[in-house]
FIDRENLO-907223 format. One record per residue (C-alpha): x, y, z. Coordinates in pm, whole numbers. Example, Ala and Ser with C-alpha at 12.3 -4.5 7.8 and 13.67 -1.06 7.14 Angstrom:
BEGIN
+--------+--------+--------+
:     c1 :     c2 :     c3 :
+--------+--------+--------+
:   1230 :   -450 :    780 :
:   1367 :   -106 :    714 :
+--------+--------+--------+
***
This chain:
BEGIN
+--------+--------+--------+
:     c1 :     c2 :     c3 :
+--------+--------+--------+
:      0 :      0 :      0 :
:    273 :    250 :    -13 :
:    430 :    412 :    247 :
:    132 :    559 :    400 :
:     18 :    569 :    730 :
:   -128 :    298 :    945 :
:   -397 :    328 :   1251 :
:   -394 :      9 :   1440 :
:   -636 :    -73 :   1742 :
:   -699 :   -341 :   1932 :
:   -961 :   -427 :   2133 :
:  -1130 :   -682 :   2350 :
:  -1516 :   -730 :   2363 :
:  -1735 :   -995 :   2601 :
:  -1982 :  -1143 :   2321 :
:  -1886 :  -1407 :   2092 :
:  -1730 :  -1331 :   1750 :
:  -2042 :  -1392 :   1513 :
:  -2194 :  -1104 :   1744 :
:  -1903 :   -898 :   1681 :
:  -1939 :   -970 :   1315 :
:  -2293 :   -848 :   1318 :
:  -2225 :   -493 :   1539 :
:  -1950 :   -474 :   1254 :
:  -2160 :   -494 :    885 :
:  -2549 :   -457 :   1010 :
:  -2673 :   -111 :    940 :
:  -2911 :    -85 :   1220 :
:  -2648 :   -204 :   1456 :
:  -2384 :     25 :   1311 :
:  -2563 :    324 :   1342 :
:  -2549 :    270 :   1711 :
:  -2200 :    323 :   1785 :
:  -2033 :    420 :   1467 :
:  -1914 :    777 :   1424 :
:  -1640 :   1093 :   1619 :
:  -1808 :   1207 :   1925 :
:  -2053 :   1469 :   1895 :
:  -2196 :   1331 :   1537 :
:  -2480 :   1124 :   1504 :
:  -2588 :    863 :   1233 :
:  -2831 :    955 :    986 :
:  -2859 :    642 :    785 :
:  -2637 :    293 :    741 :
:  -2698 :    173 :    378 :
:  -2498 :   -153 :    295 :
:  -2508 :   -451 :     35 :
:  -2286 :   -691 :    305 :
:  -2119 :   -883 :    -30 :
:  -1732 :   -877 :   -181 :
:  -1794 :   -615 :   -390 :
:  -2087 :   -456 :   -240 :
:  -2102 :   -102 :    -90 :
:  -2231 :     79 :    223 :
:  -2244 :    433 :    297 :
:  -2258 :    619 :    616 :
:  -2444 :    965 :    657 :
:  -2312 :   1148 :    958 :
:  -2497 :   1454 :   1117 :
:  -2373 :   1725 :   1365 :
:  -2643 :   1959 :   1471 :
:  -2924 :   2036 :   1164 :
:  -2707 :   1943 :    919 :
:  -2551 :   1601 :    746 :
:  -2187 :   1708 :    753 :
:  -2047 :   1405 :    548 :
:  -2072 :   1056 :    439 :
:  -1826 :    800 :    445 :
:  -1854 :    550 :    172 :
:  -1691 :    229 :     71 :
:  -1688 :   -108 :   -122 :
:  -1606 :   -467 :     84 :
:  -1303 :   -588 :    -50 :
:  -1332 :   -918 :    179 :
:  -1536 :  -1077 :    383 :
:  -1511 :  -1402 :    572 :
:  -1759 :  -1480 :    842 :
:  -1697 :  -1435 :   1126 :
:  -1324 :  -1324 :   1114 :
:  -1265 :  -1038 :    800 :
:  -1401 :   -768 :    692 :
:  -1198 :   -559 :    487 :
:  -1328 :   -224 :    331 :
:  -1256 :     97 :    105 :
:  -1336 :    447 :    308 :
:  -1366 :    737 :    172 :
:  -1493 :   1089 :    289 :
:  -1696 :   1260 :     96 :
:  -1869 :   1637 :    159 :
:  -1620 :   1765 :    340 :
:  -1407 :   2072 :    228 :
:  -1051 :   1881 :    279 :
:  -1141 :   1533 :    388 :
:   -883 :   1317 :    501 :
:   -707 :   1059 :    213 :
:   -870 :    729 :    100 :
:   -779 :    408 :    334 :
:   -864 :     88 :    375 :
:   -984 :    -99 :    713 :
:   -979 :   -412 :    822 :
:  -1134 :   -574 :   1080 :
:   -986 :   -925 :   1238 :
:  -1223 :  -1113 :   1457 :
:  -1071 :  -1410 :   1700 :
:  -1222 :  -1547 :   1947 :
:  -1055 :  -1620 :   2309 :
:  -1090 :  -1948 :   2507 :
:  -1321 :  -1768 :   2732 :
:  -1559 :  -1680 :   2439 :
:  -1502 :  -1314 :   2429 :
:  -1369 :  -1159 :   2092 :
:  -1068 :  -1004 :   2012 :
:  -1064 :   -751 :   1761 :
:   -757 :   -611 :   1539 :
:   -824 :   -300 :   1361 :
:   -610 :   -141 :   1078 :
:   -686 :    132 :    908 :
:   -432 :    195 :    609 :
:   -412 :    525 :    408 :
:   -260 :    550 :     99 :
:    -55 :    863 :    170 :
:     45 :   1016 :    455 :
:   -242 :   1187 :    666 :
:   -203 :   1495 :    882 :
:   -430 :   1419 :   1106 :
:   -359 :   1084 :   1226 :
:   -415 :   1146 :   1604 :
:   -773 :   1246 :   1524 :
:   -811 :    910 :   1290 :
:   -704 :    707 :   1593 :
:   -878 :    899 :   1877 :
:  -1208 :    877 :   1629 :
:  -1199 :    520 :   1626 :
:  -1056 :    461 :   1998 :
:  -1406 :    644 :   2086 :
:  -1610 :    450 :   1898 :
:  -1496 :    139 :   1949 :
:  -1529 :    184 :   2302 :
:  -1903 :    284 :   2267 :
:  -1923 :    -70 :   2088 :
:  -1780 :   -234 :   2385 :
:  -2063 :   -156 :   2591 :
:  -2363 :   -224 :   2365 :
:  -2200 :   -558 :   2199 :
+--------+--------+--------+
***
């Protein structure tokens, strides 16, 4: 992928992987944690296939700031999901990436995620890419 930058996160969440899997690629159950703090989730569309796409609409206040919009590269229940993302509405949005998502499950049945999110050229404002999805991975921990 270049020499672009990387956001890694990992993460450990009490409900078995095929739960995980859903809270990951179900619309209705992605529009309950997904998003930065302070934005809330207008719609979830998604066609959960290699090849298919989703698209997020995010709203601050009155208005729905941006969208975030992707194809599934890969996707192996309950362990993969890989994905384009791409911004799109705002004024300098950050470059394209991919994410992927790693599901394995622990001895104890619990679910250890992986996350990478891999940009294609450096991004300036990496911190904010990893504290975004710090915060809403941790509002996933408590609902899955």
């Amino acid at each position: 992928m270049g020499n672009g930058s990387k956001v890694y996160v990992e993460r450990m969440f009490q409900c078995e992987s095929e739960a995980l899997f859903d809270w990951l690629t179900k619309p209705e159950l992605i529009a309950q944690w997904f998003g930065p703090e302070g934005f809330s989730i207008e719609k979830v569309k998604s066609t959960l296939e290699e090849g298919g796409s989703y698209q997020i609409e995010l709203r601050k206040g009155e208005n729905i700031v941006f969208e975030i919009r992707g194809k599934y590269l890969k996707l192996q229940r309950p362990q993969i999901i890989e994905f384009t993302y791409n911004y799109h509405g705002l004024e300098s949005p950050p470059p394209p990436s991919v994410v992927q998502f790693k599901i394995s499950a622990t001895e104890s049945g619990d679910s250890m995620l992986s996350m990478v999110q891999a940009f294609k050229v450096e991004t300036p404002d990496f911190a904010t890419r990893s504290k975004a999805w710090e915060y809403m991975l941790e509002r996933l921990s408590q609902l899955a």
